[in-house]
mmCIF file as gemmi writes it, N, C-alpha and C atoms, coordinates in Angstrom:
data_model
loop_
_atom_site.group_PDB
_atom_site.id
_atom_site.type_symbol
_atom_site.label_atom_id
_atom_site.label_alt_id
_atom_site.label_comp_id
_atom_site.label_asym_id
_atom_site.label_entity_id
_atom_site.label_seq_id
_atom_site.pdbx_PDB_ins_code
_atom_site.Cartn_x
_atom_site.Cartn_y
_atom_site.Cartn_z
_atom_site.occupancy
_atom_site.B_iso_or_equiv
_atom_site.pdbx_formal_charge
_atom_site.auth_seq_id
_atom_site.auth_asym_id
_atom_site.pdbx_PDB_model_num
ATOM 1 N N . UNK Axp A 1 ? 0.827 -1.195 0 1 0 ? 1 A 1
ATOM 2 C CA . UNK Axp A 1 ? 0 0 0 1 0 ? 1 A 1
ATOM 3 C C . UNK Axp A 1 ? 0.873 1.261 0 1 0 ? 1 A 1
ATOM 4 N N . UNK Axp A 2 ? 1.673 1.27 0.369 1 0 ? 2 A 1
ATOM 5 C CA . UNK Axp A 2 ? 2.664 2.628 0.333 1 0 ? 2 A 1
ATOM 6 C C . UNK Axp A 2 ? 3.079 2.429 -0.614 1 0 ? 2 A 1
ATOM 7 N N . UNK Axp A 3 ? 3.665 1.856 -1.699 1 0 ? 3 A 1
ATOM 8 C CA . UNK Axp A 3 ? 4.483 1.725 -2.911 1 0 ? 3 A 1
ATOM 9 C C . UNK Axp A 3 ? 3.125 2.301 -3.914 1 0 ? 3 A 1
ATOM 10 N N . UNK Axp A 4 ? 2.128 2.153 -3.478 1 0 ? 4 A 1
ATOM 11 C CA . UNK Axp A 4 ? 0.959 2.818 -4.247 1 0 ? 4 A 1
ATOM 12 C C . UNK Axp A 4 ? 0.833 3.706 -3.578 1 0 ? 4 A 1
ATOM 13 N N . UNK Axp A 5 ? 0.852 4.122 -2.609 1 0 ? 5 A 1
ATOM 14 C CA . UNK Axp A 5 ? 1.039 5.856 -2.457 1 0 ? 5 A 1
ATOM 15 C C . UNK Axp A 5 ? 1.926 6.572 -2.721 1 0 ? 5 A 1
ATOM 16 N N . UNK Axp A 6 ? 2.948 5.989 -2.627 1 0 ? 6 A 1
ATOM 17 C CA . UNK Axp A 6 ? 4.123 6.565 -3.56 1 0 ? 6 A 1
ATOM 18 C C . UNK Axp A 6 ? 4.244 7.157 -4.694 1 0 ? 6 A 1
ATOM 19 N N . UNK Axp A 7 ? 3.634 5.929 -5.732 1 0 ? 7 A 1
ATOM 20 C CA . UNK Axp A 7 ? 3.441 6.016 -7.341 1 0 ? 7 A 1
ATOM 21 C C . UNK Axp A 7 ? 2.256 7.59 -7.487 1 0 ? 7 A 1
ATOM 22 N N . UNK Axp A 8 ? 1.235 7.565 -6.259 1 0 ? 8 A 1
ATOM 23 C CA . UNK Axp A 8 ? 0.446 8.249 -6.763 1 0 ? 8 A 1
ATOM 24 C C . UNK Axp A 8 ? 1.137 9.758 -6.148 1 0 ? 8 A 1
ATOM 25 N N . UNK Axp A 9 ? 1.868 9.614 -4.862 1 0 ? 9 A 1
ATOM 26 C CA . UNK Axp A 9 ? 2.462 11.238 -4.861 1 0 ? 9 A 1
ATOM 27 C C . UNK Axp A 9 ? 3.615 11.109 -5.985 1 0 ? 9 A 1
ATOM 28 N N . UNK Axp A 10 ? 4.187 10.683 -6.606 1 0 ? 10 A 1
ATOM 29 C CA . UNK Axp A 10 ? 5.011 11.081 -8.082 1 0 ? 10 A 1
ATOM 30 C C . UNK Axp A 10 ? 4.226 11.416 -8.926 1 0 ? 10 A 1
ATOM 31 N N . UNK Axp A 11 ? 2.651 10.52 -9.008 1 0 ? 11 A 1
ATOM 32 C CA . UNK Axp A 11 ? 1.9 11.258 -10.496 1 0 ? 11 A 1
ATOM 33 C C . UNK Axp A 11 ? 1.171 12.433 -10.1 1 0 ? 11 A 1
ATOM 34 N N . UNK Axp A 12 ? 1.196 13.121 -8.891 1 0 ? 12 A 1
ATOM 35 C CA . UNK Axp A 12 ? 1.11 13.988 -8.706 1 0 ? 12 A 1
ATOM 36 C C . UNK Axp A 12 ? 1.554 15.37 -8.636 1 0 ? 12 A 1
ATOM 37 N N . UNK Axp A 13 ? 2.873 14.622 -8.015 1 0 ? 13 A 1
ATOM 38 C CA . UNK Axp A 13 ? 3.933 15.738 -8.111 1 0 ? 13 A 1
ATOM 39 C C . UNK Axp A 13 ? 4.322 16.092 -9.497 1 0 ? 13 A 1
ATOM 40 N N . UNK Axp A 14 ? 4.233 15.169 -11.008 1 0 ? 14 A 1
ATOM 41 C CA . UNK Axp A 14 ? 4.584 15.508 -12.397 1 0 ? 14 A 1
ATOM 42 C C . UNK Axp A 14 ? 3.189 16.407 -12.79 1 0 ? 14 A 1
ATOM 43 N N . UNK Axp A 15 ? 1.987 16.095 -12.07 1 0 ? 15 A 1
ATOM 44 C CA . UNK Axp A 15 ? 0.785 16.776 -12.61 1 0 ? 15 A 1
ATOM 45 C C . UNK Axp A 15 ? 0.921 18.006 -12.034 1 0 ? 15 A 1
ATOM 46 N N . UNK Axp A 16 ? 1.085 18.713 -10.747 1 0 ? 16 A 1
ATOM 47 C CA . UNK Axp A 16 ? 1.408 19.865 -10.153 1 0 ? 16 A 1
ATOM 48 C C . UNK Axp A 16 ? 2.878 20.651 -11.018 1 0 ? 16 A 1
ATOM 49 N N . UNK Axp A 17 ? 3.503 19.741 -11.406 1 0 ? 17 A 1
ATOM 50 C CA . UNK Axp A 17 ? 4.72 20.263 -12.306 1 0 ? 17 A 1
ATOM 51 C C . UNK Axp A 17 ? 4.66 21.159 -13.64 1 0 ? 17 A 1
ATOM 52 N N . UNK Axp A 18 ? 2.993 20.14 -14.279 1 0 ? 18 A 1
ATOM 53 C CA . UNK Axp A 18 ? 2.63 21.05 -15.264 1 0 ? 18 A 1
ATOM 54 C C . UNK Axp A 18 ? 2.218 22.483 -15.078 1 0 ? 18 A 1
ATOM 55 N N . UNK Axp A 19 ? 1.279 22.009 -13.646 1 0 ? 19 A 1
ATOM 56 C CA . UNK Axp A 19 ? 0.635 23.064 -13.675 1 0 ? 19 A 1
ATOM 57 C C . UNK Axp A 19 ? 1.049 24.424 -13.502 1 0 ? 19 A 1
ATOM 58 N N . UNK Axp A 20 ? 2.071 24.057 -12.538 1 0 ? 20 A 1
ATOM 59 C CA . UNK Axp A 20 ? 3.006 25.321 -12.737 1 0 ? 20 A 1
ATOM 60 C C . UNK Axp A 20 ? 3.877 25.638 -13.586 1 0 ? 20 A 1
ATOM 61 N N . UNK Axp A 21 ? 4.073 24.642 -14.462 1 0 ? 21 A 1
ATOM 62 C CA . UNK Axp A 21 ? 4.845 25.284 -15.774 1 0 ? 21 A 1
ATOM 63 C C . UNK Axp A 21 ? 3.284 26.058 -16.397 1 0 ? 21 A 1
ATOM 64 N N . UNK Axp A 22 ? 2.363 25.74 -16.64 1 0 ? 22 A 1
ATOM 65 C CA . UNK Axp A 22 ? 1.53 26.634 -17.204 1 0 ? 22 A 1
ATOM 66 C C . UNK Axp A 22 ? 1.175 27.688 -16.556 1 0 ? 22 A 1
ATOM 67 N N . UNK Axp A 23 ? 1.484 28.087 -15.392 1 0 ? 23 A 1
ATOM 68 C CA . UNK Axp A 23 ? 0.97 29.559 -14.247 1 0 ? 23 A 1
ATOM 69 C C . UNK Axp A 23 ? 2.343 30.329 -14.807 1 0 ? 23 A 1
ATOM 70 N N . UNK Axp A 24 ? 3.434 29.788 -14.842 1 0 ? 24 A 1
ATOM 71 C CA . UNK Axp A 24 ? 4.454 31.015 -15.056 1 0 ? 24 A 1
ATOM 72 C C . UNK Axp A 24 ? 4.66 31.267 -16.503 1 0 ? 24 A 1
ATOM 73 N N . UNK Axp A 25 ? 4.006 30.18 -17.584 1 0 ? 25 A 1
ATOM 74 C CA . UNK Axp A 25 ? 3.796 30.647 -19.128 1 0 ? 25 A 1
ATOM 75 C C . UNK Axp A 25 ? 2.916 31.756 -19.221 1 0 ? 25 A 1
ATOM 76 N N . UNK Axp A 26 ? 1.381 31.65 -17.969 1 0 ? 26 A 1
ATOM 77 C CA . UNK Axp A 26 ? 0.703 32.22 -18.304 1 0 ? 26 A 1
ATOM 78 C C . UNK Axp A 26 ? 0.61 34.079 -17.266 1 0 ? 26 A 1
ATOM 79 N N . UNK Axp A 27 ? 1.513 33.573 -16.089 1 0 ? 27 A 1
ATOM 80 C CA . UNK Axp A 27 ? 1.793 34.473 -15.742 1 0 ? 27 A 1
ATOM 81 C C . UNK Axp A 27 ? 3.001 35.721 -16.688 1 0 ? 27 A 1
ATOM 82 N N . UNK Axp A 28 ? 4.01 35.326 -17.258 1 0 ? 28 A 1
ATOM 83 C CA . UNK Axp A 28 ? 4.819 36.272 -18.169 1 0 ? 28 A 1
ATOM 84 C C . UNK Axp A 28 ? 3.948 36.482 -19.493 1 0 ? 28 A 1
ATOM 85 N N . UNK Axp A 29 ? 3.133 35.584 -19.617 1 0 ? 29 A 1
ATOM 86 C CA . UNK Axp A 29 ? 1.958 36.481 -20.828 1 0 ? 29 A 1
ATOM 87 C C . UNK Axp A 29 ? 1.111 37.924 -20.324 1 0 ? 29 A 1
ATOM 88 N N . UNK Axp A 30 ? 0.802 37.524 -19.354 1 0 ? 30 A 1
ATOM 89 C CA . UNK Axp A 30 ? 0.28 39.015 -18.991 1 0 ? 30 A 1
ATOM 90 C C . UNK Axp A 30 ? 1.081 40.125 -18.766 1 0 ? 30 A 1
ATOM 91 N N . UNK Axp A 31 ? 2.462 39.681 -17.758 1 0 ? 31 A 1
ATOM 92 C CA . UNK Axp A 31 ? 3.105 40.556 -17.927 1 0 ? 31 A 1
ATOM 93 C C . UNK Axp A 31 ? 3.323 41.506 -18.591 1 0 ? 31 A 1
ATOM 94 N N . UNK Axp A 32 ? 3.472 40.607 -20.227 1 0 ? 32 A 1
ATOM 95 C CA . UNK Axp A 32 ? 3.665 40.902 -21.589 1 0 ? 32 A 1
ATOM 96 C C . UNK Axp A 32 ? 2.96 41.848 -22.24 1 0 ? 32 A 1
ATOM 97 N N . UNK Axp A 33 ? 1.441 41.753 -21.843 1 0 ? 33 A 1
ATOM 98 C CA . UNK Axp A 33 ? 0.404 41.925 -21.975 1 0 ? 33 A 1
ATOM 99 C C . UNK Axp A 33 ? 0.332 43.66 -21.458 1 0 ? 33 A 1
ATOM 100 N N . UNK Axp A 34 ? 0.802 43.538 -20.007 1 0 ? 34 A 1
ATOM 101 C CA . UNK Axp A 34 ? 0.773 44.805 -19.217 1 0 ? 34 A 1
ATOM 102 C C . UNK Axp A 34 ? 1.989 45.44 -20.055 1 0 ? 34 A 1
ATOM 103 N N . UNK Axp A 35 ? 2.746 45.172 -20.02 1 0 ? 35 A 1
ATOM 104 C CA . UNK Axp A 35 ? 3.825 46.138 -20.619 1 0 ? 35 A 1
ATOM 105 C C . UNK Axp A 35 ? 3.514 46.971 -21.697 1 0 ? 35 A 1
ATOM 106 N N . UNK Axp A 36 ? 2.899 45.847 -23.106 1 0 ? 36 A 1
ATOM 107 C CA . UNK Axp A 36 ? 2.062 46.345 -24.077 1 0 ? 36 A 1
ATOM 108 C C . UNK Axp A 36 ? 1.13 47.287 -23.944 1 0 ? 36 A 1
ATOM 109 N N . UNK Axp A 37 ? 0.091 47.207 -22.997 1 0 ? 37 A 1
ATOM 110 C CA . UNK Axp A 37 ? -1.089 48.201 -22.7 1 0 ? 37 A 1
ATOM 111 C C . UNK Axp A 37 ? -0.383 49.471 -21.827 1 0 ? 37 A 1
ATOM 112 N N . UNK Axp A 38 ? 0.918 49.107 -21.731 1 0 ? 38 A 1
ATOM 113 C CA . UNK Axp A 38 ? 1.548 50.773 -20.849 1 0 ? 38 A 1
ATOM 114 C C . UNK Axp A 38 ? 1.938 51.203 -21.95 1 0 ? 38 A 1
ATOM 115 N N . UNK Axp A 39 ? 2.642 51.09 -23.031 1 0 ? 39 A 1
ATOM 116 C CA . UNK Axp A 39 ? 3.084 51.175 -24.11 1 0 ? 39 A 1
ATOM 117 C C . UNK Axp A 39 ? 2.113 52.005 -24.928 1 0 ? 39 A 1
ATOM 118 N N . UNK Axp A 40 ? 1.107 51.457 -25.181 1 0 ? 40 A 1
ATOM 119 C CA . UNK Axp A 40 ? -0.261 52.034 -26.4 1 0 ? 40 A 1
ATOM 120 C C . UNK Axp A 40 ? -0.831 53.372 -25.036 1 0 ? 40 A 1
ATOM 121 N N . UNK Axp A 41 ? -1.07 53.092 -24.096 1 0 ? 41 A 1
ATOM 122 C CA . UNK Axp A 41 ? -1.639 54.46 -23.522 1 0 ? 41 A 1
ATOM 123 C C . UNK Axp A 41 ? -0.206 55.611 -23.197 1 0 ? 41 A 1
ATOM 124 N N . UNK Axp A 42 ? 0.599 55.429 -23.372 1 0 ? 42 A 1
ATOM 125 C CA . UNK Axp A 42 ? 1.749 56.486 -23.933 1 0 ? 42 A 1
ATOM 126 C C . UNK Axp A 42 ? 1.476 56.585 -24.547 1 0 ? 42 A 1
ATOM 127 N N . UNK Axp A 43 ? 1.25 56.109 -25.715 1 0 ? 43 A 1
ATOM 128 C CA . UNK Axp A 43 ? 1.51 56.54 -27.223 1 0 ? 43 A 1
ATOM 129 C C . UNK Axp A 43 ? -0.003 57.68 -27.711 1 0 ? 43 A 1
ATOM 130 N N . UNK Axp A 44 ? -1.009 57.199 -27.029 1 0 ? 44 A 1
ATOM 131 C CA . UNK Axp A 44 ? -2.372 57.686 -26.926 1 0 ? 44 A 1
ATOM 132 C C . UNK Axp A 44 ? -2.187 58.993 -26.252 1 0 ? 44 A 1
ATOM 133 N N . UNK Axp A 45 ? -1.539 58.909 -25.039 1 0 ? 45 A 1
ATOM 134 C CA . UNK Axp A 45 ? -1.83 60.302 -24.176 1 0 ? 45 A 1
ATOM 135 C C . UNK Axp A 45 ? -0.451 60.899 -25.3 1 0 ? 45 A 1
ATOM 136 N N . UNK Axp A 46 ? 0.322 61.105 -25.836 1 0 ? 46 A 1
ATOM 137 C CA . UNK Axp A 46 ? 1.233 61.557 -27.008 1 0 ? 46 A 1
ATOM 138 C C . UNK Axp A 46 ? 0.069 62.182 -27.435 1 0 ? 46 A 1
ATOM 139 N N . UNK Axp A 47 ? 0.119 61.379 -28.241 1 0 ? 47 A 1
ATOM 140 C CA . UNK Axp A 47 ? -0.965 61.257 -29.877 1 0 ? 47 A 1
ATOM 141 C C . UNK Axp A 47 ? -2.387 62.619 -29.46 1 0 ? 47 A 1
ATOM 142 N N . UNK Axp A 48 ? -2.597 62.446 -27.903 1 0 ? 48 A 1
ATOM 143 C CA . UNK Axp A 48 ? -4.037 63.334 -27.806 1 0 ? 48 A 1
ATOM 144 C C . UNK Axp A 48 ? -3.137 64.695 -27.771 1 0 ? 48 A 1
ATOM 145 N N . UNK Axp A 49 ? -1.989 64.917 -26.502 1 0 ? 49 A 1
ATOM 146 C CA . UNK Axp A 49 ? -0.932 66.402 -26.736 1 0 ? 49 A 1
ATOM 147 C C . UNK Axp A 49 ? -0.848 66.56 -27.814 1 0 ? 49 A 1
ATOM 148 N N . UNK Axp A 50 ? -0.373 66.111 -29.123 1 0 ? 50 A 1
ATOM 149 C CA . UNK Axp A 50 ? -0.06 66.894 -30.11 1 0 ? 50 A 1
ATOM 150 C C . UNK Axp A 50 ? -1.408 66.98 -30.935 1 0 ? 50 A 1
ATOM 151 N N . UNK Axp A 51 ? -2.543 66.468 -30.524 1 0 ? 51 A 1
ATOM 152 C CA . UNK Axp A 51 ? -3.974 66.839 -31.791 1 0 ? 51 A 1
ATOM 153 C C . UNK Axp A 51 ? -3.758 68.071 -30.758 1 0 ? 51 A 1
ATOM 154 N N . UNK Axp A 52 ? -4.155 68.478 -29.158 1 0 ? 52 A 1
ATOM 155 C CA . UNK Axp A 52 ? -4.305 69.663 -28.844 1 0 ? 52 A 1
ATOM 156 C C . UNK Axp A 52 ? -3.261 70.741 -29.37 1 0 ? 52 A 1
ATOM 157 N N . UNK Axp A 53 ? -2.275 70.007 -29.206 1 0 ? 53 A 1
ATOM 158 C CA . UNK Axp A 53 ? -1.231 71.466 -29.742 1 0 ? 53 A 1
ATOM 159 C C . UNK Axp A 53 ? -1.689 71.864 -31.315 1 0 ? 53 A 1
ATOM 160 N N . UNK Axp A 54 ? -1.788 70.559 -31.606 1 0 ? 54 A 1
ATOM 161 C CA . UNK Axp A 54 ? -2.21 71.174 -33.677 1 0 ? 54 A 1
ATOM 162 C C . UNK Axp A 54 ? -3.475 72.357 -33.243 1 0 ? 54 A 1
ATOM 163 N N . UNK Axp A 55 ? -4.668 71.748 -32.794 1 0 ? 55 A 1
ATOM 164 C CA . UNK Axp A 55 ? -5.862 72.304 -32.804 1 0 ? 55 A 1
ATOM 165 C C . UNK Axp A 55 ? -5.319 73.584 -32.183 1 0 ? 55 A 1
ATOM 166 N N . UNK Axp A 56 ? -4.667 73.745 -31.238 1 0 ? 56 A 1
ATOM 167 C CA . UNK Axp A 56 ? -4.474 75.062 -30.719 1 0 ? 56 A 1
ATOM 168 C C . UNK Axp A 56 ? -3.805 76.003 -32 1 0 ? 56 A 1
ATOM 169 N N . UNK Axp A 57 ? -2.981 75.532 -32.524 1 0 ? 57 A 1
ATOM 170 C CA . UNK Axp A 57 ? -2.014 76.215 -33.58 1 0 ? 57 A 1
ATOM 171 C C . UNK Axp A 57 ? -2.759 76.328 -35.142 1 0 ? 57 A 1
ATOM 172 N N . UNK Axp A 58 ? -3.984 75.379 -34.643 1 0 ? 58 A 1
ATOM 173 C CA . UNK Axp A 58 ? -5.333 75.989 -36.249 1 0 ? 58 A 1
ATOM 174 C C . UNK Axp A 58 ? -5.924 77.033 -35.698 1 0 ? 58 A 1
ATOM 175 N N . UNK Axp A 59 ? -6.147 76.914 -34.535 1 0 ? 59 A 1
ATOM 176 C CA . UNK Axp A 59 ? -7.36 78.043 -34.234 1 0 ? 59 A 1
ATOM 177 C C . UNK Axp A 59 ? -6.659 79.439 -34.247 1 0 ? 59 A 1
ATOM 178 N N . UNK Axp A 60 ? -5.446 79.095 -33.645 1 0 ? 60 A 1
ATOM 179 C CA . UNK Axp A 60 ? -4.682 80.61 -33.801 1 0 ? 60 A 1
ATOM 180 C C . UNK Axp A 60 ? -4.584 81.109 -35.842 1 0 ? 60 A 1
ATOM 181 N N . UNK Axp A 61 ? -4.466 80.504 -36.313 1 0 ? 61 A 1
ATOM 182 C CA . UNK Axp A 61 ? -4.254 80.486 -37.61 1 0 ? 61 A 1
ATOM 183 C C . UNK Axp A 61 ? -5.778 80.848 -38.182 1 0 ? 61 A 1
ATOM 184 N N . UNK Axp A 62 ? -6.795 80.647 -37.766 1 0 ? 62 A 1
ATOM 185 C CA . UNK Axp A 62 ? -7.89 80.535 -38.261 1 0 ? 62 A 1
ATOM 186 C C . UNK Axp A 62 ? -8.467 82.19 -37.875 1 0 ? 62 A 1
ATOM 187 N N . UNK Axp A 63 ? -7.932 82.568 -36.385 1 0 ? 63 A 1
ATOM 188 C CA . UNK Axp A 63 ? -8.307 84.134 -36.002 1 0 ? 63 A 1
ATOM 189 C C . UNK Axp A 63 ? -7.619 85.218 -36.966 1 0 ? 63 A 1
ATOM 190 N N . UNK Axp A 64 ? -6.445 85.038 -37.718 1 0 ? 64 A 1
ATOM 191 C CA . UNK Axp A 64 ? -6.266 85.751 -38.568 1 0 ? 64 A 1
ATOM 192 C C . UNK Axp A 64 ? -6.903 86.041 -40.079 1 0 ? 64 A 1
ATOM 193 N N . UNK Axp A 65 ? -7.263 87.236 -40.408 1 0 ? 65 A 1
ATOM 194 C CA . UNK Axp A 65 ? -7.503 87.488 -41.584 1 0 ? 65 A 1
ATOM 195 C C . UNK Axp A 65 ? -7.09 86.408 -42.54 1 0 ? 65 A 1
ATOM 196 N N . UNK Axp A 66 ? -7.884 86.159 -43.507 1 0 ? 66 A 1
ATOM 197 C CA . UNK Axp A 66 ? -6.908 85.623 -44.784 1 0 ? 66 A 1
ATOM 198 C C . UNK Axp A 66 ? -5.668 86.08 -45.351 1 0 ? 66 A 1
ATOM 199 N N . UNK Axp A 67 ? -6.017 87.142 -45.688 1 0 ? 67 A 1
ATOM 200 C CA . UNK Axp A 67 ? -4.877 87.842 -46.02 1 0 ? 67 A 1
ATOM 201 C C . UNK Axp A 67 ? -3.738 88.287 -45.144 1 0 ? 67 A 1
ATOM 202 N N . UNK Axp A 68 ? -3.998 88.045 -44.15 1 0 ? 68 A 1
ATOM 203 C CA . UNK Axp A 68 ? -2.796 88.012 -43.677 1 0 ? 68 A 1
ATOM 204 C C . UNK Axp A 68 ? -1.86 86.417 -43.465 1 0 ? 68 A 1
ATOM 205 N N . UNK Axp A 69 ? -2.637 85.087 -43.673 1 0 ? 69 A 1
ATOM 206 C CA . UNK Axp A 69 ? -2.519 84.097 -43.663 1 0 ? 69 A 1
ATOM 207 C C . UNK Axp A 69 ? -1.535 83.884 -44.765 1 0 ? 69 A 1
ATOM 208 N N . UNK Axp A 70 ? -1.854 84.151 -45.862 1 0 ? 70 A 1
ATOM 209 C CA . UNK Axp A 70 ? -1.735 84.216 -46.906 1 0 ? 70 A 1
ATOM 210 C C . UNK Axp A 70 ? -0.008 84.613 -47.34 1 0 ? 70 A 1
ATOM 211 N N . UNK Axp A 71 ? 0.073 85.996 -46.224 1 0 ? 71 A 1
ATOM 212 C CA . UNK Axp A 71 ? 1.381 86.888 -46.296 1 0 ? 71 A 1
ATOM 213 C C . UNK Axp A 71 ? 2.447 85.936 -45.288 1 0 ? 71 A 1
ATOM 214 N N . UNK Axp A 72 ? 2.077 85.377 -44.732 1 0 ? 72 A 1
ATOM 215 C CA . UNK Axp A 72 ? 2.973 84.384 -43.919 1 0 ? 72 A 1
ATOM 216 C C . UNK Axp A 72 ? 3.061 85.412 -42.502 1 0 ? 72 A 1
């Protein structure tokens, strides 16, 4: 009876083996994941500063006469 409890804490211990090989595959995927999504909301909060700076630098452009637009 112990040589069968044995066998079954080894097929256990190889089944718990997977499982944590799959928690730290699936743990550095998110990681991955997080790094990526810090990445794109930089690039977003960027991307929104320079539409405001453009929009600011049309509207100033837009309060002038044509003709003076025109004259540089």
């Amino acid at each position: 009876k112990i040589e069968a409890l044995q066998d079954q804490l080894a097929k256990l211990e190889a089944v718990a083996g997977g499982h944590r090989a799959d928690f730290e595959r699936e743990r550095d995927r998110a990681e991955r994941l997080v790094l990526d999504l810090m990445k794109a909301t930089v690039a977003t909060m960027q991307a929104k500063e320079n539409a405001a700076r453009f929009e600011g630098e049309l509207a100033g452009l837009r309060s002038r006469p044509w003709w003076r637009r025109l004259a540089g």
